[in-house]
C-alpha positions in Angstrom: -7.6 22.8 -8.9 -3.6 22.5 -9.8 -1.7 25.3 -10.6 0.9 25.3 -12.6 3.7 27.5 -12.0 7.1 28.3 -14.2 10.2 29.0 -12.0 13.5 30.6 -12.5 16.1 28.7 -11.6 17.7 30.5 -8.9 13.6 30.2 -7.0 14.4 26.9 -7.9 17.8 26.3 -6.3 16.6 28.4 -3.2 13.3 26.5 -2.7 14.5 23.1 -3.6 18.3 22.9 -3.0 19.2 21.4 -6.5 21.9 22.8 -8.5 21.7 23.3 -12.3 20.1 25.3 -14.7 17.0 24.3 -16.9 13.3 25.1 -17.3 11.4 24.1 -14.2 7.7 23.7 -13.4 5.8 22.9 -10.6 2.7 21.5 -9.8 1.1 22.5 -6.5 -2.4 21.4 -5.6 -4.2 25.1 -4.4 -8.1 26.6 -5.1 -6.3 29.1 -8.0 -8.1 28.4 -11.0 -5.2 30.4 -13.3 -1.9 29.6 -14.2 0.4 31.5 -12.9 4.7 32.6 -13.2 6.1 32.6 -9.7 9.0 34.9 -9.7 12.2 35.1 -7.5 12.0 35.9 -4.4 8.4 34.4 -3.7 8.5 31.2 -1.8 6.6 28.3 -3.7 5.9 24.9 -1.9 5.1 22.5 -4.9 3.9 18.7 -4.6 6.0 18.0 -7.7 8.2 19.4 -10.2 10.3 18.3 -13.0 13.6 19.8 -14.8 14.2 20.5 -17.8 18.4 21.1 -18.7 20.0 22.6 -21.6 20.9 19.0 -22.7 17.8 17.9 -23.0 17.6 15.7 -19.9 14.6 15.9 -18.3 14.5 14.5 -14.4 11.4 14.4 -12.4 11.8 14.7 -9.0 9.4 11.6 -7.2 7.8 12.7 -3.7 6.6 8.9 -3.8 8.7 5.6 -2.1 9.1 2.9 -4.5 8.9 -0.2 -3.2 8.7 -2.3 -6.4 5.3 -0.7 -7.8 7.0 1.2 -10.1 5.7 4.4 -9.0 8.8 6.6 -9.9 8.4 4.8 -13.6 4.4 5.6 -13.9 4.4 8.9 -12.7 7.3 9.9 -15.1 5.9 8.5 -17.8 2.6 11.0 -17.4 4.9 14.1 -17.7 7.1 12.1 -20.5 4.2 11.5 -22.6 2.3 15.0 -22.4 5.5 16.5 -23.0 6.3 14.9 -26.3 10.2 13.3 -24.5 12.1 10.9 -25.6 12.4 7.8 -22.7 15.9 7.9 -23.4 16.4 11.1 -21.9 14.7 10.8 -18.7 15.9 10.2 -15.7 14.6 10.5 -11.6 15.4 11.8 -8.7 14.3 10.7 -5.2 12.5 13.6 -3.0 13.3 13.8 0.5 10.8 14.0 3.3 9.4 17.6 3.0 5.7 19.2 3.6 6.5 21.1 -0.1 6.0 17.5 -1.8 2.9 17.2 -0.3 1.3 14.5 0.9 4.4 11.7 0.5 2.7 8.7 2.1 2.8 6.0 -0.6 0.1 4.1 0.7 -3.6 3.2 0.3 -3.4 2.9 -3.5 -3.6 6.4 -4.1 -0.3 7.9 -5.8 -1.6 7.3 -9.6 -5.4 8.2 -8.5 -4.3 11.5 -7.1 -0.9 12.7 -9.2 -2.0 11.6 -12.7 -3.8 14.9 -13.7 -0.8 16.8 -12.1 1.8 15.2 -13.9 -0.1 14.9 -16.9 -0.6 19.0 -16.6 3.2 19.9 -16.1 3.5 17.8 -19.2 1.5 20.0 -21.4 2.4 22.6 -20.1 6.1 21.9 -20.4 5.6 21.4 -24.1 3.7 24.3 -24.3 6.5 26.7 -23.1 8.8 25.0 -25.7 6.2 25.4 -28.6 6.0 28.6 -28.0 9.7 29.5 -27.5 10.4 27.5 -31.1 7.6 29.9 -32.5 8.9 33.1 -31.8 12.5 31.7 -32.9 10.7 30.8 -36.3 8.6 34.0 -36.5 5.7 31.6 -37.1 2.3 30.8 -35.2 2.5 27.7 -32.3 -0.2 26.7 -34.1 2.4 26.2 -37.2 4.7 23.9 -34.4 4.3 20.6 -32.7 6.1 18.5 -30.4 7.5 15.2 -31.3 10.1 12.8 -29.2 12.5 15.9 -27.5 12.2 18.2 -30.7 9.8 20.8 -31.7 8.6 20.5 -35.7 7.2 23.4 -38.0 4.9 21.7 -39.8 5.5 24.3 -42.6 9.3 23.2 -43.7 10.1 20.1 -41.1 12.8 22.4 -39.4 13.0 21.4 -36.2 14.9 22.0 -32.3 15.9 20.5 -30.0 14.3 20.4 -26.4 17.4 21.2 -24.6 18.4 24.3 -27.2 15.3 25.6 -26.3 15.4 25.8 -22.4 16.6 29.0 -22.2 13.9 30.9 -24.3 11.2 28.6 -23.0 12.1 30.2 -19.1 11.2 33.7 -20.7 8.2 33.3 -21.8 4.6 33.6 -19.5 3.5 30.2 -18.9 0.0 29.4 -21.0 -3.3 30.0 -19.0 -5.2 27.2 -21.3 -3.7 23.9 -21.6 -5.0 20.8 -23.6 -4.3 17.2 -22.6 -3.7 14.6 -25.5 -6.7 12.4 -26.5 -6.1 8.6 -25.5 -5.9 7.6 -29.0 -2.3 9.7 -29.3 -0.2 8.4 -26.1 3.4 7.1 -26.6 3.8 5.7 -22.7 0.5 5.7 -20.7 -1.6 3.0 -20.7 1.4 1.0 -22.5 4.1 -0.9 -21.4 7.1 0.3 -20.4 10.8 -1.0 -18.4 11.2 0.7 -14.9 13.7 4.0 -15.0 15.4 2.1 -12.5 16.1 -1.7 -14.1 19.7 -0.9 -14.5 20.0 -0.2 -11.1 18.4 -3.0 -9.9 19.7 -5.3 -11.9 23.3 -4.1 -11.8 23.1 -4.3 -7.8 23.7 -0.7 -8.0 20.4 0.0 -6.6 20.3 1.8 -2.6 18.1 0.4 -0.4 18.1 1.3 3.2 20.2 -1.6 4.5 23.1 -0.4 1.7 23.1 3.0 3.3 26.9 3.8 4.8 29.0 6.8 6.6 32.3 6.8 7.6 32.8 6.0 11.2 29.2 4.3 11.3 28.6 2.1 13.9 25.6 -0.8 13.8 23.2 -1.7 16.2 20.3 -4.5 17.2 17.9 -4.4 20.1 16.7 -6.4 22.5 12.9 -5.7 22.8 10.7 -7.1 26.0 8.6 -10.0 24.7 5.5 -8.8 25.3 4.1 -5.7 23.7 5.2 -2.5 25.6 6.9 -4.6 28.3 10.2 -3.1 30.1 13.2 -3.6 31.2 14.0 -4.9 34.8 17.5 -5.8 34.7 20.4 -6.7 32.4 23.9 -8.0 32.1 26.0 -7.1 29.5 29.3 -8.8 30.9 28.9 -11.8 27.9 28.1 -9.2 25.6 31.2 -7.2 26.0 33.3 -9.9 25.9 32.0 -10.7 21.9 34.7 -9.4 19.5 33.1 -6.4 17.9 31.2 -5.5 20.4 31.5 -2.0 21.2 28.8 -0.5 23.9 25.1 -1.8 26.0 22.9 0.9 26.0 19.3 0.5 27.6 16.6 2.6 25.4 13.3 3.6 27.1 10.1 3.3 25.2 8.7 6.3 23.2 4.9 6.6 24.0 3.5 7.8 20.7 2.4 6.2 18.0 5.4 5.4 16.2 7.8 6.0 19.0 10.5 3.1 19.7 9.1 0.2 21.8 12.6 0.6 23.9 15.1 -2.1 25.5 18.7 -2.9 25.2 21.1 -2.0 22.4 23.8 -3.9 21.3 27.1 -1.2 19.6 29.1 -3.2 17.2 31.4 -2.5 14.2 29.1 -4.9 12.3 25.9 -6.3 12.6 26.7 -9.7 12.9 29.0 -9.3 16.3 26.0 -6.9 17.4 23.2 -9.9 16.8 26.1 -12.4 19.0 26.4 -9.8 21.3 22.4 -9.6 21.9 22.3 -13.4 22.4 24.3 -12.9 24.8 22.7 -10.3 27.2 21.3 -11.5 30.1 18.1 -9.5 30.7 14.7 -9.8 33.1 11.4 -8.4 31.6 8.4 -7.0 33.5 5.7 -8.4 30.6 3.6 -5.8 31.4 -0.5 -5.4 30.7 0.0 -7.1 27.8 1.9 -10.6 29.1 -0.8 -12.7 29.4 -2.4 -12.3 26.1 -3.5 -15.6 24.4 -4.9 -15.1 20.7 -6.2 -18.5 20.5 -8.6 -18.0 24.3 -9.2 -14.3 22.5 -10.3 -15.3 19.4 -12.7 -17.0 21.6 -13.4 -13.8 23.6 -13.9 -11.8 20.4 -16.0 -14.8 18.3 -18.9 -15.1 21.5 -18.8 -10.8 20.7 -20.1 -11.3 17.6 -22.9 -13.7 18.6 -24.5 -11.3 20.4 -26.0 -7.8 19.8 -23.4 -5.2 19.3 -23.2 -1.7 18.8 -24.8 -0.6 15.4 -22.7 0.9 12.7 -24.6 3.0 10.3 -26.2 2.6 7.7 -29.1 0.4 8.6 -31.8 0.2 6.2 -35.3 -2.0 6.6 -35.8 -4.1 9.8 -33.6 -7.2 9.8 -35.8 -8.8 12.3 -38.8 -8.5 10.0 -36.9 -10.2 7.1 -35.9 -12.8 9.7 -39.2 -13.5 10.7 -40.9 -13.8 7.2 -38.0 -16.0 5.9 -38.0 -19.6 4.0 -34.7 -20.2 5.1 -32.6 -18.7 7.9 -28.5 -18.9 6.9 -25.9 -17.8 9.3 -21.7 -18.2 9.8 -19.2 -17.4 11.5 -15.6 -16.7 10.5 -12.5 -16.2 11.9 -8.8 -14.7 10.4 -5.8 -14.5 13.1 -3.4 -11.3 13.1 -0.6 -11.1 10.3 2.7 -9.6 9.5 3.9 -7.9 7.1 7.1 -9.6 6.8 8.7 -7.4 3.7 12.1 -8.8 1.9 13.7 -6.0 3.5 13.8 -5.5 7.5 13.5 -2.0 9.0 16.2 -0.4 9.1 17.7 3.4 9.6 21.2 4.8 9.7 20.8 8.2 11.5 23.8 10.6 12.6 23.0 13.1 14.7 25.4 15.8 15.4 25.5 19.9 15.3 21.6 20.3 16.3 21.2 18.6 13.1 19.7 15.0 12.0 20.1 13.0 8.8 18.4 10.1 8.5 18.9 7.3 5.3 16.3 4.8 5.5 13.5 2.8 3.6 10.4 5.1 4.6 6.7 5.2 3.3 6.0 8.1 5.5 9.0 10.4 5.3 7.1 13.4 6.8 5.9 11.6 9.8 9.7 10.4 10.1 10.7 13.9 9.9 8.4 15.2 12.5 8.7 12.2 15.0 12.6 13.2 14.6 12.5 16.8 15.2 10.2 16.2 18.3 12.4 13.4 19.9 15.5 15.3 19.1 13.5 19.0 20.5 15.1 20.5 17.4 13.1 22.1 14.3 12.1 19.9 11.4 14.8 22.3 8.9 17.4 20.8 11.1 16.3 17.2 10.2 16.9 15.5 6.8 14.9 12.3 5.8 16.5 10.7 2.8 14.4 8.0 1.0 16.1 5.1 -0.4 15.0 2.1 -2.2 12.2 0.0 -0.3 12.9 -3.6 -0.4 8.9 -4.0 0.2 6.7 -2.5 2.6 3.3 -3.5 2.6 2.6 -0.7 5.3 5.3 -1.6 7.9 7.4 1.3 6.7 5.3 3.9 7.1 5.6 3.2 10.7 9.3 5.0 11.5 9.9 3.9 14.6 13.1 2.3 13.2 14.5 5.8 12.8 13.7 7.2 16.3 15.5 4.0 17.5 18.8 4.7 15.1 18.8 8.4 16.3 18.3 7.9 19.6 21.4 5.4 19.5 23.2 8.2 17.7 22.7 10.8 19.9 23.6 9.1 22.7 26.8 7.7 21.2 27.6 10.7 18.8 28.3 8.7 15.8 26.5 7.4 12.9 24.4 4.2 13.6 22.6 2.1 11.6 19.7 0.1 13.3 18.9 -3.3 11.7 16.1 -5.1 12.5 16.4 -9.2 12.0 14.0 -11.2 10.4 13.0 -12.4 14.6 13.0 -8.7 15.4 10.4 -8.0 12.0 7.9 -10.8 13.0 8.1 -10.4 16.8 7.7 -7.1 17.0 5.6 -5.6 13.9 2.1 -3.1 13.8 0.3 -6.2 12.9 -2.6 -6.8 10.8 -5.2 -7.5 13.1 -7.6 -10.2 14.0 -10.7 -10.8 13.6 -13.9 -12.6 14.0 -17.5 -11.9 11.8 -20.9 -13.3 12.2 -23.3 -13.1 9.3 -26.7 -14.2 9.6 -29.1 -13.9 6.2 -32.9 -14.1 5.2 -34.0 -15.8 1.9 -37.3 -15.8 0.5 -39.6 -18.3 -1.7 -37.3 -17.2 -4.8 -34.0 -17.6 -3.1 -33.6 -14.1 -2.9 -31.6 -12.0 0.2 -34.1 -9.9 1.8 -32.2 -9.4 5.3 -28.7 -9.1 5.7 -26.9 -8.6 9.4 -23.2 -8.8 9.4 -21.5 -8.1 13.0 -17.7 -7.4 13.0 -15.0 -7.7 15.6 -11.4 -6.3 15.2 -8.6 -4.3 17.2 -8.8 -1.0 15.9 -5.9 0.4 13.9 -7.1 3.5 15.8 -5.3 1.7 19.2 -2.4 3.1 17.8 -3.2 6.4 18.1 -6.0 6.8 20.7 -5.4 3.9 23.6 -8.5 2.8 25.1 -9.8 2.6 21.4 -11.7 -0.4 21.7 -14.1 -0.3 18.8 -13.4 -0.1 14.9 -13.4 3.1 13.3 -15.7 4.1 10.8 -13.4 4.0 7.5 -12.2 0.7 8.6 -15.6 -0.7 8.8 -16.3 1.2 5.4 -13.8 -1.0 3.7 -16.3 -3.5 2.4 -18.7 -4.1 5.6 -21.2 -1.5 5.8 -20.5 0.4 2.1 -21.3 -3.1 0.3 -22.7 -2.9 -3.6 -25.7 -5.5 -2.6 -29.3 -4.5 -3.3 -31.1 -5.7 -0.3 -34.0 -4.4 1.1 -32.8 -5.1 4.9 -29.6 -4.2 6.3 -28.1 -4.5 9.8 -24.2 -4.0 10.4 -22.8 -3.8 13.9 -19.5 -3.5 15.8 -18.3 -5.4 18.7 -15.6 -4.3 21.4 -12.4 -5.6 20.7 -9.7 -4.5 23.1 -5.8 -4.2 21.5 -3.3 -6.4 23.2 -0.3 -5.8 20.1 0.6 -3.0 18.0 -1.7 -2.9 15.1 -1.1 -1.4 12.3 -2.6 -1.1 8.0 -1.2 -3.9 5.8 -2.0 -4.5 2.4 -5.5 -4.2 1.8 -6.2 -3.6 5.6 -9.8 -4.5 6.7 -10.6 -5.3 3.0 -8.6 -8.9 3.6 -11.0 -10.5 6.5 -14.6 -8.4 5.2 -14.1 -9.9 1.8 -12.9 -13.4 3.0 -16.5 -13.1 5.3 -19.0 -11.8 2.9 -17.6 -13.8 -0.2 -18.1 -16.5 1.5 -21.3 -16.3 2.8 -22.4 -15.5 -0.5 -21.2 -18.7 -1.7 -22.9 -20.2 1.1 -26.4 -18.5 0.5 -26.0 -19.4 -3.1 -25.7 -23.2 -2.4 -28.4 -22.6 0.0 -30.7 -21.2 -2.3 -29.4 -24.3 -5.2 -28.2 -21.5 -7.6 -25.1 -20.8 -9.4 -23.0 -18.5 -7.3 -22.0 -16.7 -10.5 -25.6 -15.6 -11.1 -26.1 -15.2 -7.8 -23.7 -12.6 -7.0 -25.1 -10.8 -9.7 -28.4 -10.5 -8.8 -27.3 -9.8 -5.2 -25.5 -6.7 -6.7 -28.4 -6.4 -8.6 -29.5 -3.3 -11.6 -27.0 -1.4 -12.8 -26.8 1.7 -10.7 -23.8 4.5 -9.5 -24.1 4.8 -5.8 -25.4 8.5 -4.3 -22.2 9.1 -2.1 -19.8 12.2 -1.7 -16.4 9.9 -3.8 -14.7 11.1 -6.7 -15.5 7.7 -7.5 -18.8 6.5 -6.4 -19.6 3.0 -6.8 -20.9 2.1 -10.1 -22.3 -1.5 -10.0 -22.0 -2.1 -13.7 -18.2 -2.4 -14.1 -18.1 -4.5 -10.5 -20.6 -6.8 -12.8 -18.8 -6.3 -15.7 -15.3 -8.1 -13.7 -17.4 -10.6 -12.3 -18.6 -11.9 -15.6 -15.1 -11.6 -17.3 -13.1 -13.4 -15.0 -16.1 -16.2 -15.6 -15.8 -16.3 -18.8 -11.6 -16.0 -18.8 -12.0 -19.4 -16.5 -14.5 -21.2 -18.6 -17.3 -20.9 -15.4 -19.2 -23.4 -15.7 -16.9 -26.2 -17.6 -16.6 -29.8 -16.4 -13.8 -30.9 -14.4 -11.9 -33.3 -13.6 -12.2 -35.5 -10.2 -11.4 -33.1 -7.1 -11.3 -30.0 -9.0 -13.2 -26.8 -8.0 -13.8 -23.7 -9.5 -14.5 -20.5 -6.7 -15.1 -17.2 -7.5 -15.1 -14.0 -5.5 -15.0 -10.1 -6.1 -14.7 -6.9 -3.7 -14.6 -3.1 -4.4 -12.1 -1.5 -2.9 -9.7 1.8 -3.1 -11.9 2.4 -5.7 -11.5 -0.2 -7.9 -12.9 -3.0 -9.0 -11.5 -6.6 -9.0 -13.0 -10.4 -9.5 -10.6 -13.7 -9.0 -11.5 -17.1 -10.2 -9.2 -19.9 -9.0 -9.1 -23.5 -9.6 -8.0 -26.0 -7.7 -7.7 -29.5 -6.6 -8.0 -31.8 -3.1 -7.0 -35.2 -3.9 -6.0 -37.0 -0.5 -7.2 -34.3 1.3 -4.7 -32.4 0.0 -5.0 -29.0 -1.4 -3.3 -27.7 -5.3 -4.0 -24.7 -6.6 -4.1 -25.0 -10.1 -5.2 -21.5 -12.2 -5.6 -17.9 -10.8 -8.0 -15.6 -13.5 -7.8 -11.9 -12.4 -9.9 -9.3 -13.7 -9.3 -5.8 -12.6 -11.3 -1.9 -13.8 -8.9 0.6 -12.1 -10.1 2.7 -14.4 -7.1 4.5 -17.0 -4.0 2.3 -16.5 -0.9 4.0 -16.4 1.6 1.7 -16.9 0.3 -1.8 -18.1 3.6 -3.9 -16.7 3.5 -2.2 -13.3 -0.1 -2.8 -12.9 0.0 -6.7 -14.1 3.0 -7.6 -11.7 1.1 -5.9 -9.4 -2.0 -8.1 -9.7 0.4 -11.1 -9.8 1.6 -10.0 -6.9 -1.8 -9.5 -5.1 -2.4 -12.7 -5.9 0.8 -14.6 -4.6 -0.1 -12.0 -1.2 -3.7 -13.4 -1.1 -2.5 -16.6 -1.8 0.0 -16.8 1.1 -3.1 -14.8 3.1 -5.0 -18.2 2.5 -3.1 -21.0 2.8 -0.5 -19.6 6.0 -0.7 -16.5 7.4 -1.0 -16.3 10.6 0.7 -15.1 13.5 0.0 -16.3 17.1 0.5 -14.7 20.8 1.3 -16.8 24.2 1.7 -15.3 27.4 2.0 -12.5 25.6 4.8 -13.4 23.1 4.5 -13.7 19.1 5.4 -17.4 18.7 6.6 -17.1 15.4 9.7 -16.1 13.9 10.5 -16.2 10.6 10.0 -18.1 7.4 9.8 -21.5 8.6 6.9 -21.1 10.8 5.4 -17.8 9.0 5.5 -19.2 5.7 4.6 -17.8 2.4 3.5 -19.0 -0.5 6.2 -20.4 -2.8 6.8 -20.3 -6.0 6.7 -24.2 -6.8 3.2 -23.6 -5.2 1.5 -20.4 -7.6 0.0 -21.5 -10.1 -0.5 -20.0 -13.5 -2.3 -16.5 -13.5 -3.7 -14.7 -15.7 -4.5 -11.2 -15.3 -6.8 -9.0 -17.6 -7.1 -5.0 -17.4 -10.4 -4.1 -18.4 -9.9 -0.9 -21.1 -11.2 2.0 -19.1 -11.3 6.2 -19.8 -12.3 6.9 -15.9 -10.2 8.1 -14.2 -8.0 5.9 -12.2 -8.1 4.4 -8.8 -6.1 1.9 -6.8 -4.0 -0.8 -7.6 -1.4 -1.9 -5.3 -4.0 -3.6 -3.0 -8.1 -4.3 -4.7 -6.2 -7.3 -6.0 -5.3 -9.4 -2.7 -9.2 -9.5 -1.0 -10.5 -11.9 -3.7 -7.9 -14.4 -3.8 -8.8 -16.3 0.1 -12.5 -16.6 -0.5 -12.3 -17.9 -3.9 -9.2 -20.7 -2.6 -12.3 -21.5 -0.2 -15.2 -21.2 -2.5 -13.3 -23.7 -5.0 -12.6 -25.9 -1.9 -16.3 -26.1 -1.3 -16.8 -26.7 -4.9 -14.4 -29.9 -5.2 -15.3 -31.5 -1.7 -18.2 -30.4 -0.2 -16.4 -28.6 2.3 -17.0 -25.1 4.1 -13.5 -24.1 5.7 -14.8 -20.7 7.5 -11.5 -19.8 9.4 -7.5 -19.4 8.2 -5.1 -20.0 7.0 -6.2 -23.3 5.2 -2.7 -25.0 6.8 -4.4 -25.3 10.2 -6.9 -27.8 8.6 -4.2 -29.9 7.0 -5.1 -29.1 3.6 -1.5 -27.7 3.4 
């Protein structure tokens, strides 16, 4: 339950180091069921507050990175609109990394899903301070007053004052124990659509992301990092190096072994990046490869694929007897598919400018994860975390990669060691080379159909690198929430399930991206679905229907169980959106494909075209239930974006090891999907009261299986392993 808590504005100044009066409240999730006044002198450790000053602006302080979702716009718009504000008087301000935020990873979809009430509670409450300050100015009952854009109203005369006039009362009175939260029908900002708080900034170039970060005296850096993951340095010369104008200092860097820790190697010192990258060209250094230099991912995929064609170990739930099914079937179906590691590749490189000096850090970087910045810091540095300063900037896209800070421990270790600012830049080589990737995978699914056509055994087998390498070496199986994203939690109604696990040993950094295991699970079942359908000569539209079967809300512990009527409900809209069914022309395919995941519900229809065994995408239909949308625009460029991801997912993406080196290494032989290649799409919200869920990443699963289910339809084709470029089709 959320409290919410009225602070003076000395707490305020104490607790959060910002100067200026106003009326402050705080949000901070606890098991108090009352409101309550926090006075001075008491410590308070909020997830999120917002300020109200005397001239009426009102500035919400974001604990959340934005990296182009819009999350700094959505979640001020929650307060704004429970508040009664006008848009033209708010503004936000960027939290550094701090426990009293809360939890500050922006990641996994969840910011919206688990800040909405919050925000939407400091709102109310907010306005119910001011009603009640305007009251007892008046003489009248609140009752008698209402809010309306930055001014309270008595309804009895039309008199009205202004927000800002009323700060000052509003702080002296005892914040309300009952609270009521507008009815849908009376919103002026969620669920419609509004410009990002931040447009002039971007659009102005005025914007600070990480790279644009600068201190006096700064130096800049690049590093040489061993080819092979967690390989280390045997010798270098630097002689060449120095000799580059610019070029400042070598310094060798050893490996951090934790989870985010630096990978270590050699640092090039310049007084700009450029003479730094010359400079690294220029070392001359010997590697020992380590373990991991003789890792192939083509002769592993191999390894990993023969896995999964064998017994493995069993991942619960099981339900039925497989082998019965099996035995009693018409038809036997079974395929294997394969997806290779990706990278995250964001606009924007890591990067960190760190200057460590006086037993104290500050850090300026593009972080997900400020808090695990901040601890990985202080524990580097052996220094408390009060002595350590993460400030957030703008994130030029992170997809997951920068939640990982071990940018920053490289740009303070550099900084320590030369006592001067440093910024750390990573190049586009350095990004791809050396990222957490998105690990590979191989899945074997093997089905029973009866008489009817109907699944009555289902046996899906699963091999993957763990994400859990990371953290727990010798980690050689998945863990359980990554085979929950889709595998073994899937919405089907059939009588006999089977799901199992092979071993999968790590040989890379691997890391979450984007829809983590959600990308190759969805690309596997969809599929196969699409293959059983065709098997069983019926419409894989009505097919996937009855394989989800009667409308029904999964029994699981979830603030948002499963409810198979709304995943139906997608399916059929994006169907009908795309005209399912409809002739077309010569080539053409229509492929559809759905998934459940962070909670939400998504279905993608795309059309396309192989004419000279070449492939065209030609229409993308999305259909998403997240439940209450926040911000309509944020959400559709989101889904547009899921789908360009997905898209890119499909057609490219893949990355590649040899004797233990990523061979690619940047955008001409990691490619993404272009813009002169996306075609139309079309996006449709489904109008929702739940509550909401995730958004950022439900969209991307669909979009590869239904490229290859509209494949299949045009040409007769299965294509059961990406991206779709090694088969030529690109």
């Amino acid at each position: 339950m959320e409290s919410i808590q009225n602070m003076s504005r000395r707490n305020f100044v104490k607790v959060f180091g910002l100067a200026s009066g106003g009326l402050i409240i705080g949000c901070q999730f606890s098991s108090e069921k009352d409101i309550v006044r926090i006075d001075d002198g008491i410590t308070f450790a909020p997830n999120l507050f917002v300020q109200l000053k005397k001239d009426g602006k009102l500035i919400l302080v974001c604990s959340r990175s934005e990296m182009g979702q819009g999350i700094r716009t959505s979640l001020t718009s929650a307060i704004a609109d429970e508040m009664e504000a006008d848009w033209n008087y708010v503004s936000v301000e960027q939290a550094t990394g701090d426990k009293k935020f809360g939890n500050q990873n922006t990641d996994g979809s969840r910011s919206v899903r688990t800040i909405l009430e919050p925000m939407r509670k400091m709102g109310a409450t907010a306005k119910a301070l001011l009603i009640a300050a305007a009251a007892k100015k008046w003489q009248v009952a609140e009752t008698d007053c209402k809010a309306e854009m930055h001014y309270v109203i008595n309804k009895n005369n039309d008199k009205k004052i202004f927000f800002g006039d009323l700060v000052e009362d509003a702080m002296k009175i005892d914040v309300p124990t009952n609270i009521s939260l507008k009815d849908k029908k009376d919103f002026n900002y969620i669920g419609k659509t509004l410009g990002s708080v931040d447009i002039k900034d971007f659009t102005h170039g005025s914007a600070t992301y990480g790279l644009d970060a600068r201190l006096p005296n700064m130096k800049f850096a690049v590093i040489a990092r061993c080819p092979s993951t967690f390989g280390t340095v045997k010798s270098f010369d630097k002689t060449a190096t120095l000799k580059i104008a610019g070029v400042e200092n070598v310094i060798e860097l050893e490996r951090v072994k934790k989870p985010f820790g630096m990978l270590g190697g050699v640092a090039v010192i310049a007084s700009n990046t450029w003479s730094a990258i010359q400079g690294r060209n220029n070392l001359d250094i010997h590697w020992d490869k380590g373990s991991n230099g003789q890792y192939d991912s083509k002769k592993y995929m191999q390894k990993i694929t023969n896995r999964v064609h064998n017994n493995a170990k069993v991942a619960p739930p099981t339900k039925g007897n497989v082998n019965a099914a099996f035995s009693k079937a018409s038809q036997i179906v079974e395929a294997t598919y394969q997806l290779p590691h990706l990278a995250h590749a964001p606009m924007e490189t890591p990067n960190a400018l760190a200057w460590v000096h006086d037993g104290k850090c500050e850090v300026w970087a593009p972080l997900q994860d400020p808090q695990t910045a901040r601890a990985d810091a202080a524990a580097y540095l052996g220094i408390e975390m009060k002595d350590v300063t993460i400030n957030v900037t703008f994130l030029g896209g992170g997809f997951g990669r920068k939640s990982k800070p071990d940018f920053v421990i490289e740009a303070i270790a550099l900084s320590k060691k030369i006592n001067a600012p440093v910024q750390v830049v990573w190049t586009r080589e350095d990004d791809i080379q050396h990222s957490y990737y998105h690990t590979t995978n191989a899945q074997y699914l093997k089905a029973s159909l009866d008489k009817s056509g109907d699944v009555t055994g289902w046996l899906h087998r699963t091999a993957f690198p763990s994400i859990n390498s990371t953290f727990m070496p010798g980690a050689n199986y998945a863990a359980g929430w990554e085979i929950g994203q889709g595998m073994n939690n899937n919405p089907f109604d059939i009588p006999n399930t089977r799901y199992e696990n092979a071993k999968a040993e790590p040989f890379v950094r691997i890391g979450w991206l984007r829809s983590v295991c959600a990308i190759f699970h969805s690309f596997g079942i969809n599929s196969f679905i699409d293959e059983l359908a065709d098997k069983a000569k019926k419409d894989p539209l009505q097919f996937k229907l009855n394989l989800i079967g009667k409308d029904r809300i999964r029994e699981e512990e979830s603030p948002h169980p499963l409810n198979t009527k709304r995943l139906k409900n997608v399916l059929n809209i994006a169907a009908k959106n795309a005209k399912w069914g409809r002739e077309l022309p010569e080539g053409h395919g229509l492929g559809i494909a759905f998934y459940y995941s962070f909670y939400s519900y998504v279905a993608t229809v795309v059309e396309v075209s192989v004419i000279n065994d070449k492939l065209k995408l030609h229409h993308i239909w999305t259909v998403l239930d997240c439940g209450m949308v926040l911000n309509k625009d944020n959400v559709l460029n989101q889904m547009e974006g899921a789908s360009v991801f997905g898209s890119s997912i499909a057609l490219y993406g893949k990355i590649t090891a040899k004797d233990g080196a990523i061979e690619q290494s940047n955008f001409h032989d990691y490619k993404m999907t272009r813009m002169n290649e996306i075609p139309p799409i079309d996006v449709t919200l489904v109008e929702s009261d739940e509550a909401p869920t995730g958004v950022g990443e439900p969209g991307v699963p669909p979009v590869a299986p239904a490229i290859a289910n509209a494949i299949f339809n045009a040409t007769g084709k299965r294509y059961r392993s990406l991206p779709l470029s090694d088969h030529g089709l690109v």
